[in-house]
C-alpha positions in Angstrom: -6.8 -27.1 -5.2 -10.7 -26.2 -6.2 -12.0 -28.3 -9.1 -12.3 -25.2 -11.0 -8.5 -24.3 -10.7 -7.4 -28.1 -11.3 -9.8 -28.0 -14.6 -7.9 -25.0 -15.4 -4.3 -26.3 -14.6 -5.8 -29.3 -16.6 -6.4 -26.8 -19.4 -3.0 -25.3 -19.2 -0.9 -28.8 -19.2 -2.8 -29.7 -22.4 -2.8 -26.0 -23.9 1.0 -26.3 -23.0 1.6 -29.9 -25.0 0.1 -28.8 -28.1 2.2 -25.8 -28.4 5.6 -27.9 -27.5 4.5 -30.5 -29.7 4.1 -28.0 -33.2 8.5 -28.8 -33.3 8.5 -32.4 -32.6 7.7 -35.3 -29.6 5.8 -32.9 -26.7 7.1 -35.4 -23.8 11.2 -33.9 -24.5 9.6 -30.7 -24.0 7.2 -30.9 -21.4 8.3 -28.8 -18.2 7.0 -26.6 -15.4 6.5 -23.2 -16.8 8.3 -22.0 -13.5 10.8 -24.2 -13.9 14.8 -22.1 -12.7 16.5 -21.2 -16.1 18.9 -23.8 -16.1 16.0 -26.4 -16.5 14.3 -24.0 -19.1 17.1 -25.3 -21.2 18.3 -28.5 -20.3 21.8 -27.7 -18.6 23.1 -28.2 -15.3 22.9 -25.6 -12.5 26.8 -24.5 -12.9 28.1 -21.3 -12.8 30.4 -22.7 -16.0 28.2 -22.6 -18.6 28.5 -24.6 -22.2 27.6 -21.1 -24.2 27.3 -22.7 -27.4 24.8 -25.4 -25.6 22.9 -22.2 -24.2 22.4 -21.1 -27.5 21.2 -24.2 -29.2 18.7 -24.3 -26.4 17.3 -21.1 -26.6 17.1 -21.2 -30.3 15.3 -24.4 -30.6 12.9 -23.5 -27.7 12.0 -20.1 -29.5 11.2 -22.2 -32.4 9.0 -23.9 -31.0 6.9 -21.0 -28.7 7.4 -18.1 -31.0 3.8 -16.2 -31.1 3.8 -16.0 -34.6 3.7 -19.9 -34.7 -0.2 -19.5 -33.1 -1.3 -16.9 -34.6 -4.4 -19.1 -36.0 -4.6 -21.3 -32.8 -6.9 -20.6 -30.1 -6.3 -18.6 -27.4 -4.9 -21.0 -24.5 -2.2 -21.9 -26.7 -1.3 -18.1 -27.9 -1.2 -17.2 -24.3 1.0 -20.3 -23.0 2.8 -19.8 -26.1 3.6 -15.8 -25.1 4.5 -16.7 -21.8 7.0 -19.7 -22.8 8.7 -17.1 -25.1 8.7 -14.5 -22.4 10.3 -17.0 -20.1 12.8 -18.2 -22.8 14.2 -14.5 -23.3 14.4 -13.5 -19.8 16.1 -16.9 -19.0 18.7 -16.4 -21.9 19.2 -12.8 -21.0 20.6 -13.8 -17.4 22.6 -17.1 -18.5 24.3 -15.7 -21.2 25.9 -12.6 -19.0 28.7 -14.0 -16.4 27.7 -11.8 -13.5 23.8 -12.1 -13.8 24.6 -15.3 -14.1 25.9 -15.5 -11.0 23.5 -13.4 -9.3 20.8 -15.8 -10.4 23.1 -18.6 -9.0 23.2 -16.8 -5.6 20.0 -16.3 -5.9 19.1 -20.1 -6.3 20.9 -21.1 -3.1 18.8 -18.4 -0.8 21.7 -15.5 -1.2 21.0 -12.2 -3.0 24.6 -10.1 -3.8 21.8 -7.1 -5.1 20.5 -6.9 -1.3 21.1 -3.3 -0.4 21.0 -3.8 3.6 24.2 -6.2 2.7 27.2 -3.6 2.3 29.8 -5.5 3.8 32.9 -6.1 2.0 36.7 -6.9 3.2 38.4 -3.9 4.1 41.3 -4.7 1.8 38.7 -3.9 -1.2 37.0 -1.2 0.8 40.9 0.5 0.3 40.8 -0.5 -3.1 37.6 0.9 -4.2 38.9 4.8 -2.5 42.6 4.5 -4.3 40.2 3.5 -7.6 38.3 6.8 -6.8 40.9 9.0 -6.5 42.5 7.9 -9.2 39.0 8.4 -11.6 38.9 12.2 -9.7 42.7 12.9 -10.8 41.8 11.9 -14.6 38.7 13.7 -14.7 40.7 16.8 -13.0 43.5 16.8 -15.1 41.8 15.5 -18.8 44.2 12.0 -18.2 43.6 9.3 -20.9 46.5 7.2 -20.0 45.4 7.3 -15.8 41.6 6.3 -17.5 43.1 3.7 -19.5 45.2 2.4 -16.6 42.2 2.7 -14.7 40.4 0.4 -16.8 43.4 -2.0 -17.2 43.1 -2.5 -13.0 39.4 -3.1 -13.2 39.5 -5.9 -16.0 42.0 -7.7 -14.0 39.8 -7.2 -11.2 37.0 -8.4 -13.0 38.7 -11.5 -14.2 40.1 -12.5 -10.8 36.8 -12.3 -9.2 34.8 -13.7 -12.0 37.5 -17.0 -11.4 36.9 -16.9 -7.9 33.0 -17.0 -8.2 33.0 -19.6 -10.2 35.1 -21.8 -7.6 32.9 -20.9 -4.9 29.9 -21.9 -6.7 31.1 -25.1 -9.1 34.0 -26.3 -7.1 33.0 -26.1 -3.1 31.6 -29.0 -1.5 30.2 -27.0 1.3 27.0 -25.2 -0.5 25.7 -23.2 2.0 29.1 -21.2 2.5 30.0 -21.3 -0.8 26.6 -19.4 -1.8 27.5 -16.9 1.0 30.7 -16.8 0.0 30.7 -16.1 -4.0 27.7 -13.8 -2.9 30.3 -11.8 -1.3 32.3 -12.3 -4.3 29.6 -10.9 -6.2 28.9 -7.6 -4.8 32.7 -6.8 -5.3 32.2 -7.8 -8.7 29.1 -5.9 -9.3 30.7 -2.4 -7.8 33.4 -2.9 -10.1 31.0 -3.4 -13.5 29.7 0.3 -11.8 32.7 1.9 -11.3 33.6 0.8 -14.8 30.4 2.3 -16.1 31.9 5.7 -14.4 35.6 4.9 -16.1 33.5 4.4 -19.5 31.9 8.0 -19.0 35.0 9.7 -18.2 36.6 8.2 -21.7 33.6 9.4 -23.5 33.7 12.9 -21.9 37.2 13.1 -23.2 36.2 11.8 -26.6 33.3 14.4 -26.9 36.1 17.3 -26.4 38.0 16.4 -28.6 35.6 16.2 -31.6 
């Protein structure tokens, strides 16, 4: 590192412990910026999370980095300030939702579900997912609120069986690396199923909107 840029990482650490230490003792506080989300807030790296712990976290650490808190500061501390608040909300946005949770999580261990050349899925869900879609294209044909609502019954089961499933791949496997490659399987199933949802949802409301 050039002197300049460790007189500015200098400038940083110490613009950084003067804004953590407006709430109370800086040291409790003082972390890598770029630390994963987990960190951010003080839990462990689970898939389980303690939601009432996330929320206490988050709170406390907007508290402390809210902008409006520096208004009158100089500018190295309104600018680590904004981008400790930035990180805080994008870090609660993904931790307090189950399946970008887990994406995150798969993420961590060097697997990403989103990865579009990764399509592969077991053929028994590959059936699934066409008898799902034939059975969306009869209710849409045929104006079917009960083959809808059925619809969405199977899904939230689905939903709930792979969201248990994840978890035991990721908090309950010894093995890591096939665990990550496992619940990342887990979790593309899981995300086509919060889209096909989305297309269940649409249908309802399309019905809804006649009917008014």
């Amino acid at each position: 590192m050039s002197a300049v840029a460790e007189r500015a990482s200098e400038f940083d650490r110490r613009a950084t412990l003067r804004v953590m230490n407006q709430g109370g003792p800086a040291a409790l506080f003082f972390m890598d910026i770029q630390d994963n989300h987990f960190a951010l807030f003080g839990l462990p790296e689970r898939f389980a999370i303690d939601g009432a712990a996330l929320d206490r976290a988050y709170r406390d650490l907007q508290r402390r980095v809210h902008p409006d808190r520096f208004a009158a500061s100089g500018a190295a501390e309104q600018r680590v300030a904004l981008q400790w608040a930035t990180q805080a909300n994008e870090a609660y946005r993904v931790l307090r939702e189950p399946l970008k949770r887990a994406i995150y999580l798969c993420g961590q261990k060097g697997h990403d579900p989103a990865n579009e050349n990764n399509t592969d899925m077991p053929q028994a869900f590959l059936l699934e997912q066409l008898e799902w879609r034939e059975a969306l294209d009869d209710a849409r044909t045929s104006d079917d609120r009960a083959a809808l609502e059925e619809l969405d019954r199977k899904l939230a089961t689905a939903r709930d069986g792979l969201k248990a499933q994840v978890e035991t791949a990721l908090d309950g496997d010894a093995d890591v690396e096939n665990a990550a490659a496992r619940a990342s399987d887990l979790v593309r199933q899981w995300m086509f199923v919060e889209r096909f949802g989305e297309d269940v949802a649409s249908a309802s409301g399309r019905l809804d909107s006649a009917v008014h």
